[in-house]
C-alpha positions in Angstrom: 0.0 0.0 0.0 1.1 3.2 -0.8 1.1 5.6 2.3 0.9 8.2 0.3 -1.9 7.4 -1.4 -3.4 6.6 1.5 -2.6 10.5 2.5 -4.2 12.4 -0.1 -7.1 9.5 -0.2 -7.6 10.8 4.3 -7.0 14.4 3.2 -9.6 14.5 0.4 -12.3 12.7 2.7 -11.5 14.9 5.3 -11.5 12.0 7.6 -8.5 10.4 8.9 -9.7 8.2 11.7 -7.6 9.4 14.3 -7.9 7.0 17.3 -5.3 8.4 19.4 -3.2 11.7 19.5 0.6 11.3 21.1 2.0 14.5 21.3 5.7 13.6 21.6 7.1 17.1 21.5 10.7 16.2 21.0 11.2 12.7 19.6 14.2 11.0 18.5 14.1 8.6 15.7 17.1 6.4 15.6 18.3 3.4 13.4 14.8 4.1 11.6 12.7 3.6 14.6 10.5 5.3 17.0 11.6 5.8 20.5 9.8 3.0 22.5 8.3 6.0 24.6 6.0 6.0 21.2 3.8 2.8 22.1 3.0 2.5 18.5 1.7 -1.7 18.1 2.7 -3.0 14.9 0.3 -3.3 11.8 -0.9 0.4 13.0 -1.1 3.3 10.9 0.0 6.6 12.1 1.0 10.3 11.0 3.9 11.9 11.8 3.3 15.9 11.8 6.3 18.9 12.6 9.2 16.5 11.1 11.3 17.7 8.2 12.2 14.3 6.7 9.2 12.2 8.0 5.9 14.3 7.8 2.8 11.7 6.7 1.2 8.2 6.9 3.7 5.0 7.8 2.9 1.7 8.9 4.5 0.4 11.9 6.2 -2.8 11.5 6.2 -2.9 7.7 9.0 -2.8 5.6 8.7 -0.1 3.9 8.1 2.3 7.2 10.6 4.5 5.7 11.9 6.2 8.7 15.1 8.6 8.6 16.6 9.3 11.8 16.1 13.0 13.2 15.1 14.1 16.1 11.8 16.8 15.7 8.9 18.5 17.8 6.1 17.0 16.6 2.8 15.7 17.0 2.5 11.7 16.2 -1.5 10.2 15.4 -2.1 6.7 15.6 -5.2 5.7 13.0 -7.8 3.3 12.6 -8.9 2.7 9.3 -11.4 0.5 8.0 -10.2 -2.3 6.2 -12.7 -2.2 3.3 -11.2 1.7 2.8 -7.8 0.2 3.0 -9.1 -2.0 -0.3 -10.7 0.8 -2.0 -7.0 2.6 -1.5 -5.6 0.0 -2.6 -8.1 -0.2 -5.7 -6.8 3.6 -6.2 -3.2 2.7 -6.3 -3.1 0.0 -9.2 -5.7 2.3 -11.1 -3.2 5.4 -10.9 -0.3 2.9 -12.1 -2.6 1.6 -14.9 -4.8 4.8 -15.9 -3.0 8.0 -14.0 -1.2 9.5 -16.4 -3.5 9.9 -19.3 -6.5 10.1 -17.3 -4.9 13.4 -16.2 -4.5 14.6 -19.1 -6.5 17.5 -21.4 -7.7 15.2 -24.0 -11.1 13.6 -24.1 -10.5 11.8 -27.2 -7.8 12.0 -30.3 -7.5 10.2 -33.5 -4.5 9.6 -35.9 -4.7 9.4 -39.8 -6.3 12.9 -40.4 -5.3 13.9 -36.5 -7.8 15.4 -34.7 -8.4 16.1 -30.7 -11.2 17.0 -28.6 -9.9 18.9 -25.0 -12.2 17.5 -22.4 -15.1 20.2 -21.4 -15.1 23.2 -19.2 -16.7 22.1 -15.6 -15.8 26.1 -14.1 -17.3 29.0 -14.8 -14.4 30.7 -15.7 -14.4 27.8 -18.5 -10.5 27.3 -17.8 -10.5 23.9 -15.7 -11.0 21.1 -17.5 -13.1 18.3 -15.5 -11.5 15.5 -12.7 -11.0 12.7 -14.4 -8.2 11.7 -11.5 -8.9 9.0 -9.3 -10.8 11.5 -7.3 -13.4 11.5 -9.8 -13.4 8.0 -10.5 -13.4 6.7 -6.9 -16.1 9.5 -5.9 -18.8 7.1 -5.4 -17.1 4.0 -3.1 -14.9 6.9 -0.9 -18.3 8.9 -0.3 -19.3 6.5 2.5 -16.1 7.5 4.7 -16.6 11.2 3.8 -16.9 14.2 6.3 -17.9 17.6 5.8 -15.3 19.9 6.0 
């Protein structure tokens, strides 16, 4: 899973499912770990906030945790995240590898031969912004469930 899918997935919900809110002020990762004043169990997510090399989502225990050793005043959040939105993440992830780049892009169709393009239609009122056709769009429906106002 990529956490930082997972990230902007939380952030555009406006839900992150915070269970718990450990407010570590200074904290002193070393040799890629957490202090063990951090009771983080493992399979857990959680967000580190206030760090300059380790801001965002990680997953304790995995391999991929991705911790660089600093030491930072911080805030770290300890999440709870359902497992079916986990899937649908994960859903997200192989469609961006598959579909992200040209879903992202202007064009709505194009031909070759006698080339010819249509630019996908204007969705402000401004007419300048092409619509979402980003996993945002496309995942709308499933993430709605977990969505908060706000």
């Amino acid at each position: 899973m990529d956490a930082t899918m997972l990230e902007q997935v939380l952030g555009s919900i406006h839900n992150w499912f915070v269970r718990d809110t450990l407010s570590v002020g200074e904290c002193a990762i070393t040799n890629g770990t957490l202090p063990a004043s951090v009771p983080i169990p493992d399979g857990v997510w959680y967000r580190i906030q206030g760090s300059y090399l380790n801001d965002g989502m990680h997953l304790k225990g995995s391999e991929d945790e991705g911790l660089a050793d600093e030491t930072f005043s911080g805030t770290i959040t300890t999440h709870v995240i359902p497992r079916p939105l986990l899937a649908v993440v994960q859903e997200i992830c192989d469609w961006q590898q598959a579909q992200g780049a040209t879903a992202n892009g202007p064009y709505q169709s194009e031909s070759f031969g006698g080339y010819s393009y249509t630019l996908r239609g204007n969705s402000s009122s401004s007419g300048t912004n092409p619509p979402s056709t980003g996993w945002r769009a496309v995942f709308a429906g499933r993430l709605s469930q977990w969505r908060k106002l706000g």
